[in-house]
BABALO-729713 format. One record per residue (C-alpha): residue number from 0; x, y, z. Coordinates in nm, 2 decimals. Example, Ala and Ser with C-alpha at 12.3 -4.5 7.8 and 13.67 -1.06 7.14 Angstrom:
% residues 2
+-----+--------+--------+--------+
: num :   east :  north :     up :
+-----+--------+--------+--------+
:   0 :   1.23 :  -0.45 :   0.78 :
:   1 :   1.37 :  -0.11 :   0.71 :
+-----+--------+--------+--------+
//
This chain:
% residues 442
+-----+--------+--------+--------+
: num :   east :  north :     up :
+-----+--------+--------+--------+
:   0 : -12.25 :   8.15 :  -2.05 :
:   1 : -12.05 :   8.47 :  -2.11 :
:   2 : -12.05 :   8.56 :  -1.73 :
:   3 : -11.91 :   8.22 :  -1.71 :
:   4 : -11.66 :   8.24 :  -1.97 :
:   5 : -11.54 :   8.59 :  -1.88 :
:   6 : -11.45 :   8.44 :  -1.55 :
:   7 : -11.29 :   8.18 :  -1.67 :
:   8 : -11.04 :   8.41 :  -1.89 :
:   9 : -11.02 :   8.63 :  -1.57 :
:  10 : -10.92 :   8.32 :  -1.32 :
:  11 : -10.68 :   8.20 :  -1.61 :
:  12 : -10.51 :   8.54 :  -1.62 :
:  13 : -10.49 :   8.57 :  -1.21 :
:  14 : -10.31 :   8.19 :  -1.26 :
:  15 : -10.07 :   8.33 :  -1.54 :
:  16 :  -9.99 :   8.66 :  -1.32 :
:  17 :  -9.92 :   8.43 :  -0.98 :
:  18 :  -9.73 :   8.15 :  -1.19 :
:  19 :  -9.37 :   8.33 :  -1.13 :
:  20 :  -9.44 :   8.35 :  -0.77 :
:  21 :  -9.56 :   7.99 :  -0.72 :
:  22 :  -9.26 :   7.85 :  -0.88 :
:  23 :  -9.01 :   7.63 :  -0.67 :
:  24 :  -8.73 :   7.72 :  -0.92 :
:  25 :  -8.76 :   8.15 :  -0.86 :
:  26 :  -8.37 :   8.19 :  -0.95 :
:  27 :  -8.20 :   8.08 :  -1.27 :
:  28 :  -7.84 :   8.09 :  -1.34 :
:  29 :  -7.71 :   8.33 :  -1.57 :
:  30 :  -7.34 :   8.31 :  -1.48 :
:  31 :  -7.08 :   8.17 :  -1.27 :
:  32 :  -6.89 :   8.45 :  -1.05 :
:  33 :  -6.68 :   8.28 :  -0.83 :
:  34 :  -6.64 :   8.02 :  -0.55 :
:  35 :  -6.47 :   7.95 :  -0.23 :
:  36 :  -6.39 :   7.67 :   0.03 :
:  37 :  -6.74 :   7.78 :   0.21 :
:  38 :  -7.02 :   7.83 :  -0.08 :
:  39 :  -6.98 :   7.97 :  -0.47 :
:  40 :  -7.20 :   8.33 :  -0.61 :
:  41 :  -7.34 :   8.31 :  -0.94 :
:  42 :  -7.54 :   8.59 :  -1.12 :
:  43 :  -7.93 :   8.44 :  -1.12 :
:  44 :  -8.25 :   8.58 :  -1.29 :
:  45 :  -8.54 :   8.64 :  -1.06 :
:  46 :  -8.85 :   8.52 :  -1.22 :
:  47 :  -9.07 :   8.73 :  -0.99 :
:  48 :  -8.90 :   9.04 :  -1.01 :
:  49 :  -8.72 :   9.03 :  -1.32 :
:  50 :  -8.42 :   9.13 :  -1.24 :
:  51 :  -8.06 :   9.02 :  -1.22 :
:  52 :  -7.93 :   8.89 :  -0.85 :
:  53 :  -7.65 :   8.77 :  -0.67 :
:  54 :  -7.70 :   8.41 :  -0.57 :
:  55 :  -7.46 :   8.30 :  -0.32 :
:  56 :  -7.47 :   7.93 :  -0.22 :
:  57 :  -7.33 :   7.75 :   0.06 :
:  58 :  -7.14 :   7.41 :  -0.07 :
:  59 :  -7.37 :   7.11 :  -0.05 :
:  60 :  -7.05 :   6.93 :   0.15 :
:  61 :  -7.08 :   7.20 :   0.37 :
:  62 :  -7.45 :   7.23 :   0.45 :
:  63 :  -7.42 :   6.90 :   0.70 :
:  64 :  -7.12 :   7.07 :   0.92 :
:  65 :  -7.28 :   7.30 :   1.21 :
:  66 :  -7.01 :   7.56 :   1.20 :
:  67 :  -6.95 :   7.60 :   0.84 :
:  68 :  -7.38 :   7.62 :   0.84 :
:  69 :  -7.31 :   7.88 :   1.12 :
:  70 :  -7.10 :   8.10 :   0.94 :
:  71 :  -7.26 :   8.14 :   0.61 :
:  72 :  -7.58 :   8.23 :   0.82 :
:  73 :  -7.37 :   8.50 :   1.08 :
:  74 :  -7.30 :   8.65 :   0.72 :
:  75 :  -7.58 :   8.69 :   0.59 :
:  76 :  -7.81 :   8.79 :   0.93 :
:  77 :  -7.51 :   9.07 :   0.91 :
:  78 :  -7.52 :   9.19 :   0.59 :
:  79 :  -7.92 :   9.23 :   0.61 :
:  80 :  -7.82 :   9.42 :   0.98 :
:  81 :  -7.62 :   9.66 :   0.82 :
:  82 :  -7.89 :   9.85 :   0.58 :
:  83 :  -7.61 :  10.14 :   0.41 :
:  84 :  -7.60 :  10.22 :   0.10 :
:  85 :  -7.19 :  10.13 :   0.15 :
:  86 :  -7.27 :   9.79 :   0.22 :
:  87 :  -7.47 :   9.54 :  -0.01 :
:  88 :  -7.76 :   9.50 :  -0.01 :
:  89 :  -7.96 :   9.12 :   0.10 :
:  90 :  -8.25 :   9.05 :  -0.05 :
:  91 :  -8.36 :   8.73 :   0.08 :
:  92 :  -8.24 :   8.41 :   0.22 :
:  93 :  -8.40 :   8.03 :   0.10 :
:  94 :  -8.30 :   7.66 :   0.02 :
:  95 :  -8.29 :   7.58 :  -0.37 :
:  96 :  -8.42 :   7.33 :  -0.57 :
:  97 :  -8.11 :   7.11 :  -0.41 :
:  98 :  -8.19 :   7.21 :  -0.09 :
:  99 :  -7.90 :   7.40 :  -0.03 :
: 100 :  -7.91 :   7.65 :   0.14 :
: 101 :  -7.87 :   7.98 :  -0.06 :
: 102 :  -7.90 :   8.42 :  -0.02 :
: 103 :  -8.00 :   8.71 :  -0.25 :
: 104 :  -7.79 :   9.03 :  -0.25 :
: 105 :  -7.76 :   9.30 :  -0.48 :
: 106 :  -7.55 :   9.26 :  -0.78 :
: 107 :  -7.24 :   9.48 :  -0.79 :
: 108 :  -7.08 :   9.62 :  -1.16 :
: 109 :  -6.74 :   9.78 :  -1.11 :
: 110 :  -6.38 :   9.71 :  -1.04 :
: 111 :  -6.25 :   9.66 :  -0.68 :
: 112 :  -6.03 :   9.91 :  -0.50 :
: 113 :  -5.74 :   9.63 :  -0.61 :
: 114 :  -5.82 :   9.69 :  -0.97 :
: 115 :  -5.87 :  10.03 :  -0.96 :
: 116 :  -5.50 :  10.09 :  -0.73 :
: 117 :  -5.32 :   9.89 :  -1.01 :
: 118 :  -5.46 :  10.09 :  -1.29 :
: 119 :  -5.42 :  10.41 :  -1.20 :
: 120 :  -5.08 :  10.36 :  -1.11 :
: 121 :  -4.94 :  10.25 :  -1.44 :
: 122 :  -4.70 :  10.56 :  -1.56 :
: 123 :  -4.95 :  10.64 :  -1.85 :
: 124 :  -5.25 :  10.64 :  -1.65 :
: 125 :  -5.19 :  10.82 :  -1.33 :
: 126 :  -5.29 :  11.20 :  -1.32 :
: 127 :  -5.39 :  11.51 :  -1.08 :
: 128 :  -5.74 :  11.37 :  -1.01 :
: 129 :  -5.61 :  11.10 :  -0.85 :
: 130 :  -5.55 :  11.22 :  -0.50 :
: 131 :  -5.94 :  11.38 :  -0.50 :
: 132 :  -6.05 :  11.04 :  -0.66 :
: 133 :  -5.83 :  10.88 :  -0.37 :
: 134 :  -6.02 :  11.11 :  -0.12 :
: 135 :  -6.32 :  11.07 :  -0.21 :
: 136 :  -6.30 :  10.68 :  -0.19 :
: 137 :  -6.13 :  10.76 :   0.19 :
: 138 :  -6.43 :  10.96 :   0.27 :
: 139 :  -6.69 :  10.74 :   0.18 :
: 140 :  -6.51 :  10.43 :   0.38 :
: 141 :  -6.54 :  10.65 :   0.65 :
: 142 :  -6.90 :  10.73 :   0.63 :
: 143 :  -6.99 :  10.34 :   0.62 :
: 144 :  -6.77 :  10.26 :   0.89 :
: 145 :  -6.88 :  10.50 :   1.12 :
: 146 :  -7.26 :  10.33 :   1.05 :
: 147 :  -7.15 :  10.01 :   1.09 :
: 148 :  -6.92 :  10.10 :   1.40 :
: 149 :  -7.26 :  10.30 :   1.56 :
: 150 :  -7.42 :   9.93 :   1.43 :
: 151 :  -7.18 :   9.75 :   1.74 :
: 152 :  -6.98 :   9.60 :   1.42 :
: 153 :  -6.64 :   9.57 :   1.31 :
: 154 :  -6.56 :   9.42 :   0.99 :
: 155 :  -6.16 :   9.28 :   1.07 :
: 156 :  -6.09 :   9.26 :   0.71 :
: 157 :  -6.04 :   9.54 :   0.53 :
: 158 :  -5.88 :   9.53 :   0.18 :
: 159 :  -5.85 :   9.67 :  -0.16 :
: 160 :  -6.01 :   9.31 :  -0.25 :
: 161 :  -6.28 :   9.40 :  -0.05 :
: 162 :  -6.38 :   9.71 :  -0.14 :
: 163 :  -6.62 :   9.73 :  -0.44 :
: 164 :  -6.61 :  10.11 :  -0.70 :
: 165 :  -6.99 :  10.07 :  -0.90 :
: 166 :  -6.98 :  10.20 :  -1.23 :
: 167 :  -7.20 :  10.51 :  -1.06 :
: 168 :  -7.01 :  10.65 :  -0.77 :
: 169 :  -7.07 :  10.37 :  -0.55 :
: 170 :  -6.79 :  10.27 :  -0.27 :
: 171 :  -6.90 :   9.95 :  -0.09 :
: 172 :  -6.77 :   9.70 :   0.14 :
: 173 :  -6.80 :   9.30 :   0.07 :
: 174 :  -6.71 :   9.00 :   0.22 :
: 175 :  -6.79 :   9.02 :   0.60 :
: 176 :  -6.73 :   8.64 :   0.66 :
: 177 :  -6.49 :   8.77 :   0.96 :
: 178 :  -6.71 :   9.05 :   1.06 :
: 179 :  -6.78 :   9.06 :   1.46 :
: 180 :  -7.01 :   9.22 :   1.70 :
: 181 :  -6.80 :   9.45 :   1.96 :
: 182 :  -7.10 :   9.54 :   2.11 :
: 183 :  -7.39 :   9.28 :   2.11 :
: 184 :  -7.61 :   9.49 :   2.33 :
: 185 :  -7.66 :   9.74 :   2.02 :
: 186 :  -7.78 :   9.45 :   1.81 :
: 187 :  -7.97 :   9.30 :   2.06 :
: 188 :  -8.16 :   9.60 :   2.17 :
: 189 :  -8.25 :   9.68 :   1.82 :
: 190 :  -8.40 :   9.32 :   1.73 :
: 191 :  -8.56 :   9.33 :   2.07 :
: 192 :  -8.80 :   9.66 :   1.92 :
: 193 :  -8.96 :   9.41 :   1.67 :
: 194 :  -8.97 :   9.09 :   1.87 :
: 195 :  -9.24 :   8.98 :   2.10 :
: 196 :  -9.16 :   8.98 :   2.44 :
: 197 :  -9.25 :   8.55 :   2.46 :
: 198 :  -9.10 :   8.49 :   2.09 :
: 199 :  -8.77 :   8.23 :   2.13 :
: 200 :  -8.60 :   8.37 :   1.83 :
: 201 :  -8.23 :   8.30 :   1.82 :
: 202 :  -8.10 :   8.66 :   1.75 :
: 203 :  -7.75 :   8.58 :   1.84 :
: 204 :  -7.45 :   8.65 :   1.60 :
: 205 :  -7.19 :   8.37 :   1.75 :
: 206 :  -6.86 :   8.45 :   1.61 :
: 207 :  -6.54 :   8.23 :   1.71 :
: 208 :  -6.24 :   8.31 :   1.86 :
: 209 :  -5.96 :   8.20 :   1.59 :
: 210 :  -5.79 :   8.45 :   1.40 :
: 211 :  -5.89 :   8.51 :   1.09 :
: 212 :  -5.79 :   8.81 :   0.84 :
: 213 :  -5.53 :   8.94 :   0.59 :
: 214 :  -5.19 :   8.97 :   0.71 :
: 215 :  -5.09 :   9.31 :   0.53 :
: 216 :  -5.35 :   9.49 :   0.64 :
: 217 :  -5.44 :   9.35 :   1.03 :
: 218 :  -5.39 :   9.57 :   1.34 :
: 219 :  -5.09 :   9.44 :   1.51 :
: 220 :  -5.33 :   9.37 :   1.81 :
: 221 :  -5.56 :   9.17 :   1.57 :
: 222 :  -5.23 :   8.93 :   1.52 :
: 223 :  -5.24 :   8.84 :   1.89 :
: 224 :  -5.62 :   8.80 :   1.93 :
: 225 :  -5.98 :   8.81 :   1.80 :
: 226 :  -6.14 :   8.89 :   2.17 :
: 227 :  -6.19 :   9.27 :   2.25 :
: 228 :  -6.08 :   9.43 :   1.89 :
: 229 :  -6.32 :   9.71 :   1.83 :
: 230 :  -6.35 :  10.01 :   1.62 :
: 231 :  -5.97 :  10.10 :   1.63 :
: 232 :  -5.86 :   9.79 :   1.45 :
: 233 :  -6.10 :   9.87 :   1.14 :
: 234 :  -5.95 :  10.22 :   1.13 :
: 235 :  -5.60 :  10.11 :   1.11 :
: 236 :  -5.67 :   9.87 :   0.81 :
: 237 :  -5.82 :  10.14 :   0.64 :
: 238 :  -5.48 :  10.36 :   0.73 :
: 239 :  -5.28 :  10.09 :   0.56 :
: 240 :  -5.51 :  10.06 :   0.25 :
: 241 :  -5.52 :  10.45 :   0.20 :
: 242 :  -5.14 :  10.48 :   0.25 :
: 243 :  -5.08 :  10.19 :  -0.01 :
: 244 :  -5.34 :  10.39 :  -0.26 :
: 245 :  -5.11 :  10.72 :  -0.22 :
: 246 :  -4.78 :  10.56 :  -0.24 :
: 247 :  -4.82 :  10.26 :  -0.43 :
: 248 :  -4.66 :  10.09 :  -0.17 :
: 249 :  -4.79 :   9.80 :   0.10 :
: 250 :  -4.64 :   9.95 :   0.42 :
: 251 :  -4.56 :   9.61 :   0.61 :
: 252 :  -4.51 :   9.39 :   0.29 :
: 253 :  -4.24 :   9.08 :   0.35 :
: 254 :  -4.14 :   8.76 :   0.17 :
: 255 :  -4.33 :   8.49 :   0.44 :
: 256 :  -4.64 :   8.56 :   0.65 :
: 257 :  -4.42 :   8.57 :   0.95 :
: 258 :  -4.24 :   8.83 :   0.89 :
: 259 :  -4.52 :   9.03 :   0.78 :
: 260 :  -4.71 :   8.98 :   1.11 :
: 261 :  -4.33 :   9.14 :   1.27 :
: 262 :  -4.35 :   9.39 :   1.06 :
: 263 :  -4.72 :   9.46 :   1.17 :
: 264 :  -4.64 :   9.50 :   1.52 :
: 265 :  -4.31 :   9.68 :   1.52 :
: 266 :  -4.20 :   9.87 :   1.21 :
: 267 :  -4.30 :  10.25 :   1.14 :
: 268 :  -4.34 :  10.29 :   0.77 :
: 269 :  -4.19 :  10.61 :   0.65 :
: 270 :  -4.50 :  10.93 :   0.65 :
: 271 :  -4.69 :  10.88 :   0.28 :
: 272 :  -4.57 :  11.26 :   0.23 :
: 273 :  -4.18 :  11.14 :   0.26 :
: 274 :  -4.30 :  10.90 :  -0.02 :
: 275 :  -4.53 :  11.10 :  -0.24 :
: 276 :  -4.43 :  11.47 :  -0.24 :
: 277 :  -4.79 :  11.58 :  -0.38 :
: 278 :  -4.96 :  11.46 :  -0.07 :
: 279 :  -5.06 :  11.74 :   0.18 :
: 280 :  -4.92 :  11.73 :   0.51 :
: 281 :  -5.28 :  11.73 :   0.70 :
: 282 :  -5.37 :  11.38 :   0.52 :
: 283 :  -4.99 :  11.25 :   0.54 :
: 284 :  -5.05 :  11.30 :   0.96 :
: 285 :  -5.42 :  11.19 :   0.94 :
: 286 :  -5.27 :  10.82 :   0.86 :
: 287 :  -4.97 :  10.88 :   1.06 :
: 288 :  -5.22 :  10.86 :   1.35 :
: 289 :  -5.46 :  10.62 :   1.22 :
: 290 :  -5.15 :  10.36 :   1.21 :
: 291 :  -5.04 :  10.40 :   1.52 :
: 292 :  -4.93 :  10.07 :   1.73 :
: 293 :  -5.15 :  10.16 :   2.01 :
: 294 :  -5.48 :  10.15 :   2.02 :
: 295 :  -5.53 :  10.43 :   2.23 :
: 296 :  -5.33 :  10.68 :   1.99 :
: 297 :  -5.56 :  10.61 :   1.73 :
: 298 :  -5.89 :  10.82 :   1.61 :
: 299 :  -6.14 :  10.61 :   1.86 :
: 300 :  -6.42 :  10.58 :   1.54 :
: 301 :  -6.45 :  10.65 :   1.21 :
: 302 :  -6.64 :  10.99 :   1.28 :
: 303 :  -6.34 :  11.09 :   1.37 :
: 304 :  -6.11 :  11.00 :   1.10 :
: 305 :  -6.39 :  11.18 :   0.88 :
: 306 :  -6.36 :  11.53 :   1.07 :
: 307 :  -6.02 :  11.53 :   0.97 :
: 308 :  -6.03 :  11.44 :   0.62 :
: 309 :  -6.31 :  11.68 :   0.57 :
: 310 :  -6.11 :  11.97 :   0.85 :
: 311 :  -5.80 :  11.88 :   0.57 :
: 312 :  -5.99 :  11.93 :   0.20 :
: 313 :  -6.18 :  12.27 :   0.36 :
: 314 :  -5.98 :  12.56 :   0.33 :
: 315 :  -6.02 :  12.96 :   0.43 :
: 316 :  -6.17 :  12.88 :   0.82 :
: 317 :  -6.37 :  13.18 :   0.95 :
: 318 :  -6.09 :  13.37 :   1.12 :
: 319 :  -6.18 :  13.62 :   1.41 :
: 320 :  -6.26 :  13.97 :   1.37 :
: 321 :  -6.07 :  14.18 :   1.52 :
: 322 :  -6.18 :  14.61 :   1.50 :
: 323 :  -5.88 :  14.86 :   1.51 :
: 324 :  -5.91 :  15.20 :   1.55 :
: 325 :  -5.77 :  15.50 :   1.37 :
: 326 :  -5.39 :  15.57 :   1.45 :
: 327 :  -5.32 :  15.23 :   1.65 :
: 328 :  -5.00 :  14.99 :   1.54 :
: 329 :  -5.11 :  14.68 :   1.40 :
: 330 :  -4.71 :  14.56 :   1.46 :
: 331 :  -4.38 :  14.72 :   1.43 :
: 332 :  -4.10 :  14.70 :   1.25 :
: 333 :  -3.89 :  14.43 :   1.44 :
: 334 :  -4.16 :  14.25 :   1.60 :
: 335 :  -4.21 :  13.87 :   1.61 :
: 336 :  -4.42 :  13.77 :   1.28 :
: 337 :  -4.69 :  13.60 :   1.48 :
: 338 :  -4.96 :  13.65 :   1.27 :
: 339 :  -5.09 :  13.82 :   0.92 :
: 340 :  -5.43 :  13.99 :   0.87 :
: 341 :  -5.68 :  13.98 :   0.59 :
: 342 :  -5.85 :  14.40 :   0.60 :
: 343 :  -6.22 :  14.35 :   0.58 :
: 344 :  -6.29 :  14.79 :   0.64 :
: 345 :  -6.09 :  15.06 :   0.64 :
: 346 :  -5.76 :  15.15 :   0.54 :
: 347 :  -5.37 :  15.05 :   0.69 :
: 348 :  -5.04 :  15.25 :   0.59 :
: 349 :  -4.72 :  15.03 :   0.53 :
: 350 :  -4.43 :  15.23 :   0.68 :
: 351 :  -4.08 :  15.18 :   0.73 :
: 352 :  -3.78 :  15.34 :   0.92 :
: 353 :  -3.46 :  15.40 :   0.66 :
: 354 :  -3.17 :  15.61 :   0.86 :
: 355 :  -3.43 :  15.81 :   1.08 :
: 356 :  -3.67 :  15.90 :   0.82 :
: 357 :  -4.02 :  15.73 :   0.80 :
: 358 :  -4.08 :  15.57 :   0.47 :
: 359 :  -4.45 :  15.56 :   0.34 :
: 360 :  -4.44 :  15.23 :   0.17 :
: 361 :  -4.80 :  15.15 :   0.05 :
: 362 :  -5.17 :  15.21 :   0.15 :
: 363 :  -5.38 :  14.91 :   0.17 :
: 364 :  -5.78 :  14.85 :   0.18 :
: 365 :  -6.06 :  14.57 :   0.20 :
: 366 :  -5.93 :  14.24 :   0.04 :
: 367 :  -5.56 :  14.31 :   0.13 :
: 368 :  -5.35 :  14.09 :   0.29 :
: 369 :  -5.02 :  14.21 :   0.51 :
: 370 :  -4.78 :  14.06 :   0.76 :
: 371 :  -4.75 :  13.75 :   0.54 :
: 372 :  -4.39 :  13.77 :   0.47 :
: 373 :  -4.26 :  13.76 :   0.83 :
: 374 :  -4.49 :  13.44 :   0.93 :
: 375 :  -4.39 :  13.24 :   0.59 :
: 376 :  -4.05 :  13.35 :   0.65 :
: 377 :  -4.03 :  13.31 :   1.03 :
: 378 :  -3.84 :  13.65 :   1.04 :
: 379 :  -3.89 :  13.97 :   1.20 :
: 380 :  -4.11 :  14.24 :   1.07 :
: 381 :  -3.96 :  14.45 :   0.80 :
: 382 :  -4.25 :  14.74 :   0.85 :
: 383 :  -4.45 :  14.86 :   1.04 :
: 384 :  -4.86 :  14.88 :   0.99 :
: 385 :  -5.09 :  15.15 :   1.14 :
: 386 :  -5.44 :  15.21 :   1.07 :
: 387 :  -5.55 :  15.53 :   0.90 :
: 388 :  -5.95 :  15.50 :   1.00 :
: 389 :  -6.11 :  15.24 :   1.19 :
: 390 :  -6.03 :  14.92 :   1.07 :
: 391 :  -6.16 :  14.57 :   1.09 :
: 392 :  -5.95 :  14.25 :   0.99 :
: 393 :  -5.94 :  13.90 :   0.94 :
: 394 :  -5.68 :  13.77 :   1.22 :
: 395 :  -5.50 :  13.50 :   1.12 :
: 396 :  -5.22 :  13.35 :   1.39 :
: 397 :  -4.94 :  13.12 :   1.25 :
: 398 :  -5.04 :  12.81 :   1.39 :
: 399 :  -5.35 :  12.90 :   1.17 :
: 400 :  -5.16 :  12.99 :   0.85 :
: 401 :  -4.94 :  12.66 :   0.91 :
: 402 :  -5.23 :  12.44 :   0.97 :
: 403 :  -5.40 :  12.60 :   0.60 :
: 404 :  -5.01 :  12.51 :   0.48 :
: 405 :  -5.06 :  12.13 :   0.54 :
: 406 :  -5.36 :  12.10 :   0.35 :
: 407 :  -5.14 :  12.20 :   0.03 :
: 408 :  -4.90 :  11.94 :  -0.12 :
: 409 :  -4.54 :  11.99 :   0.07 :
: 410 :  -4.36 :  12.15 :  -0.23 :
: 411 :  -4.64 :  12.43 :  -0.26 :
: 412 :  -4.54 :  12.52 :   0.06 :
: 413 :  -4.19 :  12.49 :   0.01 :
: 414 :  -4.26 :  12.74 :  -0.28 :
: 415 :  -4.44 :  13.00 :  -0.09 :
: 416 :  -4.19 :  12.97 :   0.19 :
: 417 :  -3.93 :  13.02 :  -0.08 :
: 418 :  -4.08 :  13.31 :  -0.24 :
: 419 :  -4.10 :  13.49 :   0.10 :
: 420 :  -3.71 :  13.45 :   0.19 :
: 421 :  -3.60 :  13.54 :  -0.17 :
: 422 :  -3.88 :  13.85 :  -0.10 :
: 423 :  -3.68 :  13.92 :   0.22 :
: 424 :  -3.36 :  13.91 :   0.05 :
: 425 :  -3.50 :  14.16 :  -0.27 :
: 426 :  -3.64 :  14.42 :   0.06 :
: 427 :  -3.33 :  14.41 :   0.18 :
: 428 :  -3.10 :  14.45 :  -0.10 :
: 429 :  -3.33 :  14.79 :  -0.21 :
: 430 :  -3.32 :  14.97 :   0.12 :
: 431 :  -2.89 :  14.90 :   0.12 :
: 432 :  -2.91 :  15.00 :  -0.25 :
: 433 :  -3.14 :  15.32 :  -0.11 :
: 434 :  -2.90 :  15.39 :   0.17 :
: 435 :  -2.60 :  15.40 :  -0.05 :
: 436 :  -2.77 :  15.60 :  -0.31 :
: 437 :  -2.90 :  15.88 :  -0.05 :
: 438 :  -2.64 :  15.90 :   0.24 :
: 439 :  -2.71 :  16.25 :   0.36 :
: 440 :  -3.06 :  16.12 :   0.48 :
: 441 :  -3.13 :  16.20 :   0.81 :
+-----+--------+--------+--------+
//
C-alpha cells in the first residue's frame, strides 16, 4: 500500500509539473501595446516559462485574406532568419485560443531612437556626450546591417520610430513588415543545410512589388521602385536618420508627401558640419557619401560605412619610421611644409638664418614634435632642422595631419590653424625686432 501510494503522489506531482505545458491557453494578457491595420501586440505571460512576452496577433478580419495572412507570416519567418542580437528576438509562432493566428518575440524596455532625438535635443538636456552617444547608436546600426545585409536582406524602412534603445545598451531594429530578400539564394542555401533533400517545405519569402516605406527617409530610387533595391538603399536611410540626430533637422522635410518625394530625389541638404559646428569633418563627409543620389557613389554595405566611422573616432595611426643619420637636413628654411615629424631616438637642432649668421634656436629629443607650424599654417619653413646623432621619427605627411584634423570638431581645427598663423606672425615680428636691435650682425 505505501509503494502504491508513493506512486500515486509521484504521478500527481509529474501531472502538476506538465499542467503549464498541456495548457491550450499558454499566453495571458498582461497589457495592451499597440495595434495596427494588420494585427495588434500585447504584453502576455508565458505559463511555461514564466516570463513576460510580446504577443503579436494578426486581426481576426484579416486571418481569411491570403495576402494580409502572407505578410504577417513573411514577417515573422524573417525576424526568426535574422538571429542578432540587433534585431528581436522570435520565440515561437501558434494559433490562440481564437484561432488566430499569433507570434512570440522578445519584449523590448526602452525609448525609441524618436524619443530619445526629441529629448536630448531640448535646450536643457543636450550636452557633450551626445555626439559619442550619437556614435555609438550609428555604429551599432551598422554592425546589424552589415548581418542582415550578409543575411541577403534589406530592411526599406529605416526610422527613428523603428529603432528601439533598451534600458541596457541595446540598439535594435523593429518592424520589418517591408523588409525584402535582395538575394534569395543566400536564404535558400542556408534553409537548404537543414532540409531533407525530398521535404516540400515552402521556404520562400514572397514579397510584392508595391511601394511601401516612409517618405522622409526613402532612397530616391526606392520612390521609383521596389524591384532591385539592395544594400545601398538601407544605408542611405540610415544617412538621413544620423544627419537628422546631429542637426536636429529632417534633411528632405516638406509640407505634402509630394514634395517630399522631390525633395528625395533632387535636393542636396547642406553638410551636417555647415549645420552643427561641433561635428568632425570625417563623419560630416561619411554621410555626405552615404546620401548620395546615386547608388553607385554610395558605401556598397554597411561594412563599409563601419570602417569609416571606426577609421574617424581612432586617432594617432601608426605613422612610418623613417631613420636619419647624424648631420643630415630634415628640411630647410624656406622649404614647402609637407610634413611634420614626431622624434622617437636621438636628438635634432632647430636653426635659423638671421642676416648671415646661424641662429641655434632649440635642441629637441624623443617625444618632440617639429615642422608643425608650416603644415597647420600652409607656409614655408621658418627653420631649418638637422640631426645631431642618428635619429629615428614618426613621419607624418599633410594629407595625414589633415585627415587626423577632420576627426576633431571644425572650430578645433580652426583654433589650431589659428594658433599657428598668429605663431607665424609672433616669429616674425622677434627676428625684425632682433634685426633692428643688432644691425651690425653679419
Amino acid at each position: 500500500m505505501l509503494i502504491r501510494r508513493n506512486q500515486q503522489i509521484a504521478s500527481a506531482s509529474v501531472r502538476r509539473l506538465l499542467q503549464p505545458f498541456t495548457s491550450k491557453k499558454r499566453y495571458h494578457t498582461v497589457d495592451d501595446i499597440g495595434e495596427g491595420g494588420l494585427s495588434k501586440v500585447s504584453s502576455s505571460f508565458d505559463s511555461c516559462l514564466n516570463r513576460v512576452v510580446a504577443v503579436k496577433e494578426l486581426r481576426e478580419e484579416n486571418l481569411s485574406d491570403p495576402d494580409f495572412l502572407n505578410a504577417f507570416i513573411k514577417e515573422a519567418r524573417m525576424i526568426s532568419y535574422l538571429d542578432h542580437p540587433g534585431v528581436v528576438t522570435v520565440y515561437d509562432a501558434h494559433l490562440n485560443e481564437s484561432q488566430n493566428l499569433c507570434y512570440t518575440m522578445q519584449l523590448l524596455s526602452g525609448q525609441t531612437l524618436s524619443e530619445f532625438l526629441t529629448h536630448h535635443l531640448q535646450p536643457d538636456v543636450l550636452n557633450e556626450n551626445y555626439l559619442f552617444e550619437v556614435l555609438n547608436i550609428f555604429t551599432k546600426l551598422c554592425e546589424t546591417l552589415a548581418y542582415v545585409h550578409d543575411k541577403g536582406v534589406v530592411h526599406l524602412d529605416l526610422k527613428p520610430e523603428n529603432i528601439m534603445l533598451g534600458h541596457y545598451g541595446e540598439v535594435m531594429i523593429m518592424d520589418w513588415g517591408n523588409a525584402h530578400l535582395y538575394d534569395a539564394d543566400v536564404y535558400e542555401d542556408y534553409f537548404r543545410t537543414y532540409l531533407r533533400a525530398d521535404s516540400d517545405f515552402n521556404i520562400q519569402l514572397e514579397s510584392g512589388d508595391a511601394i511601401v516605406g516612409t517618405p522622409l527617409y526613402m532612397s530616391p530610387e526606392q520612390t521609383h521602385t521596389r524591384s532591385n533595391l539592395g544594400p545601398t538603399s538601407d544605408i542611405y536611410s540610415l544617412g538621413v536618420m544620423v544627419y537628422e540626430l546631429l542637426t536636429g533637422q529632417r534633411p528632405f522635410a516638406a509640407p505634402a508627401v509630394d514634395d517630399i518625394v522631390e525633395h528625395v530625389r533632387t535636393l542636396v541638404p547642406p553638410p551636417v558640419h555647415e549645420l552643427n559646428p561641433d561635428i568632425p569633418l570625417r563623419i560630416s563627409h561619411i554621410l555626405q557619401k552615404m546620401m548620395q543620389k546615386s547608388p553607385g557613389d554610395r558605401h556598397q554595405c554597411a561594412r563599409e560605412v563601419l570602417t569609416d566611422i571606426q577609421a574617424a573616432q581612432t586617432s594617432g595611426q601608426a605613422f612610418p619610421e623613417w631613420e636619419i643619420p647624424a648631420g643630415h637636413i630634415i628640411f630647410q628654411e624656406g622649404d614647402p611644409g609637407d610634413f611634420t615629424i614626431r622624434i622617437k631616438t636621438g636628438k635634432v637642432e632647430i636653426s635659423k638664418e638671421n642676416q648671415g649668421t646661424r641662429m641655434v634656436l632649440a635642441e629637441l629629443g624623443p617625444g618632440d614634435i617639429l615642422g608643425e607650424l608650416a603644415v597647420f599654417s600652409d607656409i614655408p619653413r621658418t627653420a631649418t632642422a638637422t640631426t645631431l646623432e642618428d635619429s629615428v621619427v614618426y613621419l607624418m605627411r599633410s594629407t595625414e595631419v589633415n585627415a587626423e584634423m577632420e576627426k576633431l570638431s571644425p572650430w578645433v581645427s580652426q583654433m589650431i590653424t589659428a594658433l599657428s598663423n598668429r605663431f607665424d606672425a609672433l616669429n616674425k615680428s622677434v627676428m625684425q625686432m632682433e634685426k633692428k636691435n643688432n644691425p651690425t650682425a653679419s
